[in-house]
PABALO-816195 format. One line per field, with one value per residue (C-alpha): x, y, z; residue in three letters; residue number from 0. Coordinates in Angstrom, 1 decimal. Example, Ala and Ser with C-alpha at 12.3 -4.5 7.8 and 13.67 -1.06 7.14 Angstrom:
// PABALO-816195
east = 12.3|13.7
north = -4.5|-1.1
up = 7.8|7.1
residuo = ala|ser
num = 0|1
END
This chain:
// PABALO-816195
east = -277.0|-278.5|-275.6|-275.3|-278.4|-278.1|-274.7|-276.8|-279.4|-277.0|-275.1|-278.9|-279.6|-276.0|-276.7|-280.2|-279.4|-276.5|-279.2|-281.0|-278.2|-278.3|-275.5|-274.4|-271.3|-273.0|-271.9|-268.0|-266.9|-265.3|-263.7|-266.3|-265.2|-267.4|-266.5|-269.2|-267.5|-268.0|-271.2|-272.1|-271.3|-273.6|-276.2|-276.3|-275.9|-276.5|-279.4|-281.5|-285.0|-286.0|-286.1|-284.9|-282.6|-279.9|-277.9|-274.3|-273.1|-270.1|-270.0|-273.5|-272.7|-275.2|-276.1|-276.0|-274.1|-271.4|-268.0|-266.7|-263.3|-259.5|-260.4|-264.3|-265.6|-268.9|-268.6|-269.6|-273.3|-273.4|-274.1|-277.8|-277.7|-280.4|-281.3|-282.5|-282.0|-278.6|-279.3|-275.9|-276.8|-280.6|-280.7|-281.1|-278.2|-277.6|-276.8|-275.5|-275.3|-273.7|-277.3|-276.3|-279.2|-277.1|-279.5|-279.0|-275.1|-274.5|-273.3|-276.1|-279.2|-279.8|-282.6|-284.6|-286.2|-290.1|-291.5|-294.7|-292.9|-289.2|-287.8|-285.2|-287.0|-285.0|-286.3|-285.6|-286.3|-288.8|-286.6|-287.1|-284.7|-285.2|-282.8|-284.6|-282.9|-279.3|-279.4|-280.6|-281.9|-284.6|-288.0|-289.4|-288.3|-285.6|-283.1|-285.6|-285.6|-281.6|-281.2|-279.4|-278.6|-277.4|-273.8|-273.2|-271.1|-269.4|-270.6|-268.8|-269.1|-266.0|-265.0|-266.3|-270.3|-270.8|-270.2|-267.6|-269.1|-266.8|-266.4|-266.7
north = 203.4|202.1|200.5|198.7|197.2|197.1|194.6|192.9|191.5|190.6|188.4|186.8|185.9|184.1|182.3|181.5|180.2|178.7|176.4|175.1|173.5|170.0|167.3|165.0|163.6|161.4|158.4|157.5|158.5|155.2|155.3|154.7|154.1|152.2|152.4|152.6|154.3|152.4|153.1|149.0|148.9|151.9|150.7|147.2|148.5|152.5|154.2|156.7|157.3|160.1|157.8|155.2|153.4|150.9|149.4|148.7|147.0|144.8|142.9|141.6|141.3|143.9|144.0|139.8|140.1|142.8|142.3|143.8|143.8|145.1|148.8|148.7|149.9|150.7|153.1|152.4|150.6|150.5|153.1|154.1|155.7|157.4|159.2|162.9|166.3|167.9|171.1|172.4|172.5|172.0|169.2|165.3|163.6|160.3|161.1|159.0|158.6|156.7|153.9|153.8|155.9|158.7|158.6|154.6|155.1|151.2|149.9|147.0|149.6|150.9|153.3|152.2|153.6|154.4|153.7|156.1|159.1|158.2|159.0|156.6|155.4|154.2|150.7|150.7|154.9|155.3|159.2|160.3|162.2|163.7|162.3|163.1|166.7|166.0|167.0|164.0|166.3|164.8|165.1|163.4|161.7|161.8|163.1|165.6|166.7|166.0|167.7|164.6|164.2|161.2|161.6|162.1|160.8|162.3|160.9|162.1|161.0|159.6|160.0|156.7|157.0|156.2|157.2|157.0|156.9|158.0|159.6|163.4
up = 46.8|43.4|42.4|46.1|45.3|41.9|42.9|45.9|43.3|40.9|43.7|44.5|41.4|40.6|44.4|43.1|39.6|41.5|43.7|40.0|39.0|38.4|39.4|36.8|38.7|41.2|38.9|38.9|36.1|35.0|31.4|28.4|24.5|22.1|18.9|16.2|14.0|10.5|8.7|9.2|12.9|13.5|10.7|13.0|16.9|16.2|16.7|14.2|14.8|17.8|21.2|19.6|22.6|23.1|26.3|26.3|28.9|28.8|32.4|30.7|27.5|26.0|23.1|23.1|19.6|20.0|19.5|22.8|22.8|25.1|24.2|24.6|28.0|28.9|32.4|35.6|35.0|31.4|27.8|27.3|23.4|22.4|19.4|20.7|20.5|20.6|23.0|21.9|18.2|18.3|16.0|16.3|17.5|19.2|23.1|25.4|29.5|32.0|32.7|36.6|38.4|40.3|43.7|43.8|42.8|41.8|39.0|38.9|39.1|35.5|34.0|31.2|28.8|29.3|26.3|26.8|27.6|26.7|29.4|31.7|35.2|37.7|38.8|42.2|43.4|40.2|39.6|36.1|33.5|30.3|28.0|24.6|25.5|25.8|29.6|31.5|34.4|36.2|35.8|39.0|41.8|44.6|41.8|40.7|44.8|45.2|41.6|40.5|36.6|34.6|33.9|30.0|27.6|24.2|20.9|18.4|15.0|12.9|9.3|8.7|8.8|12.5|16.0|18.9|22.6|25.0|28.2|29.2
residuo = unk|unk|unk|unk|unk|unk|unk|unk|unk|unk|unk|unk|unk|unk|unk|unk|unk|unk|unk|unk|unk|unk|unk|unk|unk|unk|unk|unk|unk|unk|unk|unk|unk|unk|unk|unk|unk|unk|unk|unk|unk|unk|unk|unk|unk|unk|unk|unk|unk|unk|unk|unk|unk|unk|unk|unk|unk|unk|unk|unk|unk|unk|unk|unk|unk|unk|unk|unk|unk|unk|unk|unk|unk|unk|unk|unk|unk|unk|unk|unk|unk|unk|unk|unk|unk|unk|unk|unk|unk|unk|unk|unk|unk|unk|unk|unk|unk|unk|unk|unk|unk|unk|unk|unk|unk|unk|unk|unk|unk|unk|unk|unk|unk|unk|unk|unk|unk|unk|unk|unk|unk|unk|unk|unk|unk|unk|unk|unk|unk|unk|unk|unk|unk|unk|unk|unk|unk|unk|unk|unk|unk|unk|unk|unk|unk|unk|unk|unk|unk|unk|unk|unk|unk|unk|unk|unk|unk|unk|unk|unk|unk|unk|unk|unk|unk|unk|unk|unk
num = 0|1|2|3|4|5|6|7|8|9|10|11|12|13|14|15|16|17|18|19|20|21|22|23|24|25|26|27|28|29|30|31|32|33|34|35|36|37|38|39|40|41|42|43|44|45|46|47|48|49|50|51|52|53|54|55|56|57|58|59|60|61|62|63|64|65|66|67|68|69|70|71|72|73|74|75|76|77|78|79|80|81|82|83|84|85|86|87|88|89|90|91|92|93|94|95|96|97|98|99|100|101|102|103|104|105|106|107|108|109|110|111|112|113|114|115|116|117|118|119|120|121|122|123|124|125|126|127|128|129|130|131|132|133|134|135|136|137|138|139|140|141|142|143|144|145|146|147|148|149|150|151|152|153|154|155|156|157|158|159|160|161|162|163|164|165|166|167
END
């Protein structure tokens, strides 16, 4: 009898912790690679202070000076990099997320960054993520009620002193 229930809590508390998780896949995941790999490309488009934030976008040619070129993509509405912390190893690490907002799910409405509490705000359904954390789960919002998370990206630095953005 005490392992019956022992077994019927277990399986409530997977269903439960089940129901918390967040979805990060509401973006398509369209093919990302920037490459910032020298220590002079990521010294000039990079990031390195905490919140510190950058758009790539290719359709509209963001940042205005980068050389985009036939092997650069930039995902489905664009790259936000920002410098925060790496929840895998707990230390500061540039992260990076697909800029389309996943409740609006189009490529032409992006998050930005607030600069009061750093996180991205959807202009047109005002949902906020945390993406100082490495999740971007939502804070507030329809994707904080629809548990609706910005699709991430892989940064992973590159023998030369910079970074490679691609997809996950």
């Amino acid at each position: 009898m005490k392992q019956t229930i022992a077994t019927l809590l277990v399986m409530l508390l997977a269903v439960a912790s089940g129901c918390q998780r967040i979805n990060n896949k509401e973006v398509p995941n369209y093919v990302v690679n920037i490459d910032l790999g020298s220590h002079a490309l990521w010294a000039t488009y990079g990031v390195s202070g905490v919140g510190e934030h950058r758009i790539f976008d290719r359709a509209q040619h963001l940042p205005a000076n980068f050389a985009y070129n036939a092997n650069t993509y930039t995902g489905y509405g664009g790259v936000l990099l920002i410098m925060g912390l790496d929840a895998s190893t707990g230390s500061y690490a540039p992260i990076a997320f697909d800029a389309s907002c996943p409740v609006e799910r189009q490529a032409s409405v992006k998050v930005s960054i607030d600069a009061s509490t750093l996180e991205a705000v959807c202009p047109q359904c005002k949902s906020r993520y945390n993406v100082l954390t490495g999740s971007g789960g939502p804070v507030s919002g329809r994707a904080y009620t629809s548990k609706y998370g910005l699709r991430m990206c892989s940064v992973h630095p590159s023998k030369l002193g910079g970074y490679i953005i691609t997809s996950k």
